[in-house]
N, C-alpha and C positions, 0 to 999 in steps of 0.2 A: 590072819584076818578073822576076826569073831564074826560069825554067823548071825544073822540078824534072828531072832527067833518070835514069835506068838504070846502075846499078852494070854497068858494063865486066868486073868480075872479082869472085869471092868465095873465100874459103876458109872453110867452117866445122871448128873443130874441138868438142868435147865441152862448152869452157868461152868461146868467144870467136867471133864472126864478123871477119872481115880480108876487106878492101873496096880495093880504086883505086878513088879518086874518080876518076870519067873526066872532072872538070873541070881539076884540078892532077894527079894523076897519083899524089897522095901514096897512102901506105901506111895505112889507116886500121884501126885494134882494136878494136871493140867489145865489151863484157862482155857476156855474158848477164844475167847478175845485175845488175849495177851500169848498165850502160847501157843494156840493151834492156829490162831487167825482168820477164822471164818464162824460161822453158825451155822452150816450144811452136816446134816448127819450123817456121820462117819462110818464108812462100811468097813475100811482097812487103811490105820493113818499109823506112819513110820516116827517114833519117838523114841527120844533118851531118855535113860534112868536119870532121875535127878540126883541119885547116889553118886559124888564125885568119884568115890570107889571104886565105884562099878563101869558106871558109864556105858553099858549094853546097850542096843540097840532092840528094837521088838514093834510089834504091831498094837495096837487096839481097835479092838474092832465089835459090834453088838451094839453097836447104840442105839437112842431112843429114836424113834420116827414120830411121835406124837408132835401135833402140835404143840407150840408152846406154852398156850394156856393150858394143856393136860401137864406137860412138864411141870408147870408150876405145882399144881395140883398133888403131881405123885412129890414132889418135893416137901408140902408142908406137911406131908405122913413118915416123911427120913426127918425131917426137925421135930414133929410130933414124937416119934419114936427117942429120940433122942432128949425129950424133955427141956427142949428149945420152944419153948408154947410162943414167946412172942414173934421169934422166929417164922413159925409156922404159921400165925394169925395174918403178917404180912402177905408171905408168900400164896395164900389164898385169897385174900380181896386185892392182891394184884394179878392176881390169873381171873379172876372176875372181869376189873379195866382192860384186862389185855382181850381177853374173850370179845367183849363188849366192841372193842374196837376193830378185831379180825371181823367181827359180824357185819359191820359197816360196810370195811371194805368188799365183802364179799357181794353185798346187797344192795349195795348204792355204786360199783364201780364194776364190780366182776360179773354178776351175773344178768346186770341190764345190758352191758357192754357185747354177754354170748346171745341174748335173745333177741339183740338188734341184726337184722336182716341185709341193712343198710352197708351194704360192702365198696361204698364209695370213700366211706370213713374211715381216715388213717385208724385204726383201732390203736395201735403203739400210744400215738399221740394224745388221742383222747383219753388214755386212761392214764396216762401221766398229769397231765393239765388238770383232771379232775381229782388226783389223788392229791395233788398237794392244793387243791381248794379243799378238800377236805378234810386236810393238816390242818391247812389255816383256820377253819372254821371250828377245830374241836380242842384244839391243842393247850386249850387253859381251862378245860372240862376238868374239872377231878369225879371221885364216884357216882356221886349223885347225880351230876349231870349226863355221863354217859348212861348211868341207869336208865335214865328216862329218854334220853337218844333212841336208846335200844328199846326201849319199849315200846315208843312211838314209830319206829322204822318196823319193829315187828307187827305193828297192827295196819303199817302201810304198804307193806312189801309187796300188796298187790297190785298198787297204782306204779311198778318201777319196772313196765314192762316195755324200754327203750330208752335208748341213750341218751335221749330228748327229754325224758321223763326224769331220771335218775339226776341230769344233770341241773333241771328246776328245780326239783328235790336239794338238789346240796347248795344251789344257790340262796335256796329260803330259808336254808337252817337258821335260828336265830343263837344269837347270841349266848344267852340265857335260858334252855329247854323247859317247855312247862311242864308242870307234873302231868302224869299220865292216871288219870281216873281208876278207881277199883274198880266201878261197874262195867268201865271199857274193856277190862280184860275178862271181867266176866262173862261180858255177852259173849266173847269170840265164838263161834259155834264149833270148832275142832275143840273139843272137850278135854283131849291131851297137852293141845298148844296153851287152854286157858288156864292148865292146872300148872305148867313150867313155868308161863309167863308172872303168874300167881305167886311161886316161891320166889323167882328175881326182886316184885315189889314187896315180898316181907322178910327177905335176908338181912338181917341186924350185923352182918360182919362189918360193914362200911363204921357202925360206931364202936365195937371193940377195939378197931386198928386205931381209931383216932384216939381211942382212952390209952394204947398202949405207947403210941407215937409223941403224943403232946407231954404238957406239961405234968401232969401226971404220972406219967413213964407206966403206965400199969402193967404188974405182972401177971396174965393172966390163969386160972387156975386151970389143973389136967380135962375138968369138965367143961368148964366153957370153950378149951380150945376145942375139945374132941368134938363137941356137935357143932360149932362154927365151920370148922374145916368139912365134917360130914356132909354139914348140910351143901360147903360150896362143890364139893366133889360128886355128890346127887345129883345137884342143879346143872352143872355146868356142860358136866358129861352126859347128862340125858338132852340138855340145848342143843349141842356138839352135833348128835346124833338126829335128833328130829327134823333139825333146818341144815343137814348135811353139812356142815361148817367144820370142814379136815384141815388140815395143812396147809401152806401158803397157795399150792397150786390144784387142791382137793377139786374146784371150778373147772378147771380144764378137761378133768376129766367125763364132764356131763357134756350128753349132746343140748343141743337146744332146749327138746322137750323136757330132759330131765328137769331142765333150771326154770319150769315155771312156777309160781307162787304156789 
C-alpha cells in the first residue's frame, strides 16, 4: 500500500491549486470548483496525481487566505509576469467589481446587522432576506455602476447605524446609480479616505478592459498593463485595509465598537 505523502510545492491562485507530485514530479491543476469542490482555503486537502502513471496520493496544503478580490489581484501579477497583459487587465477590473461588492455587503448587511442592539431580531433571517434584496437590486450593475454604489455607500456609511437604517438604505437603491460628484469626495474631511476614494473615481481600467473585451479585441501593451494593474493593486489593497474589509467573515471578528463608521 503506497503511503500517502506531502505536496513538495503548491501554487494557489483565485480559481485553481498547481501541485508537484513529489512522487513523479508532474505538474498537477486542480479546480476549485470541478475538482476540489468548494472555495474554502485549503489547510491540508488529500489528492491524486493526475499522472495515470503514477497515480500517488499527497497532500497540498499553504494556500491563499486572502480575500478574493486580493486573489484576483496577486493573479493579474502571474499573468502580467507571464506576458498574458489581457489576461491580466481582466483579472484586475474584476477584483475591482468584486471588491466593490464584498464592500456592500459588508456595509449595507454585516456591519449594520453587528451594531443593531435589537436582539429580538432573528439576525439569520434578516440577513438573508436583505442579501438577496440586495442581489436583486445590483445584479445588472456592471463597473461603472457599482463604482459609484461604492462611492455613494462610502460617503453614507455613517447614516447605516441599524438594521432599520441599512435596510431603507437597500430599499431606495435605485435602479440606475447617479454619479458621485468630485467635490463630494473632496470635501470628505478624513484626508486619507478622500485621497483612496479619489483614485476609485479616476481609475481608467474599466475602459481598457472594454477596448480589450469588445470588438476591438485590443492587445494591450507591457506599459499600459503594468500601471493599470499597479494602480488596481494600490487602490484596492490600501481600501481593503482602511475600511477593514477582510475575508467573507473578517466582521465577525469586530466587537460592536470596532464596526462603527
Amino acid at each position: 500500500m503506497t503511503q500517502d505523502i506531502r505536496a513538495a510545492d503548491i501554487k494557489p491562485t483565485y480559481e485553481n491549486i498547481s501541485a508537484i507530485c513529489p512522487s513523479c514530479k508532474q505538474h498537477n491543476v486542480y479546480n476549485r470548483a470541478s475538482d476540489i469542490g468548494h472555495f474554502r482555503a485549503i489547510s491540508n486537502y488529500r489528492v491524486i496525481c493526475l499522472n495515470g502513471e503514477c497515480g500517488a496520493f499527497f497532500y497540498v496544503v499553504g494556500d491563499l487566505i486572502n480575500p478574493g478580490h486580493e486573489m484576483l489581484l496577486l493573479d493579474s501579477w502571474s499573468f502580467f509576469r507571464e506576458k498574458r497583459y489581457i489576461q491580466a487587465v481582466l483579472s484586475a477590473a474584476t477584483a475591482y467589481e468584486f471588491f466593490f461588492a464584498h464592500f456592500l455587503r459588508v456595509e449595507l448587511l454585516f456591519r449594520p446587522n453587528l451594531r443593531d442592539i435589537d436582539f429580538s431580531v432573528d439576525e439569520i433571517q434578516w440577513l438573508n432576506d436583505h442579501a438577496q434584496l440586495l442581489i436583486k437590486k445590483t445584479q445588472r450593475h456592471a463597473f461603472e455602476d457599482m463604482r459609484r454604489l461604492f462611492l455613494r455607500v462610502a460617503l453614507d456609511r455613517h447614516k447605516l447605524t441599524s438594521r432599520a437604517a441599512a435596510a431603507g438604505y437597500i430599499a431606495g437603491l435605485p435602479k440606475k446609480p447617479g454619479a458621485v460628484l468630485r467635490r463630494e469626495v473632496e470635501s470628505i474631511a478624513n484626508l486619507n479616505r478622500s485621497k483612496l476614494l479619489l483614485r476609485v473615481v479616476e481609475a481608467e481600467i474599466a475602459q481598457l478592459r472594454n477596448k480589450v473585451v469588445h470588438k476591438d479585441a485590443l492587445r494591450p501593451t507591457r506599459e499600459n498593463t503594468e500601471q493599470a494593474i499597479t494602480n488596481a493593486y494600490e487602490t484596492i489593497f490600501a481600501l481593503g485595509t482602511h475600511f477593514k474589509i477582510g475575508d467573507t467573515d473578517y466582521h465577525l471578528n469586530e466587537s460592536r465598537e470596532d464596526a462603527a463608521p
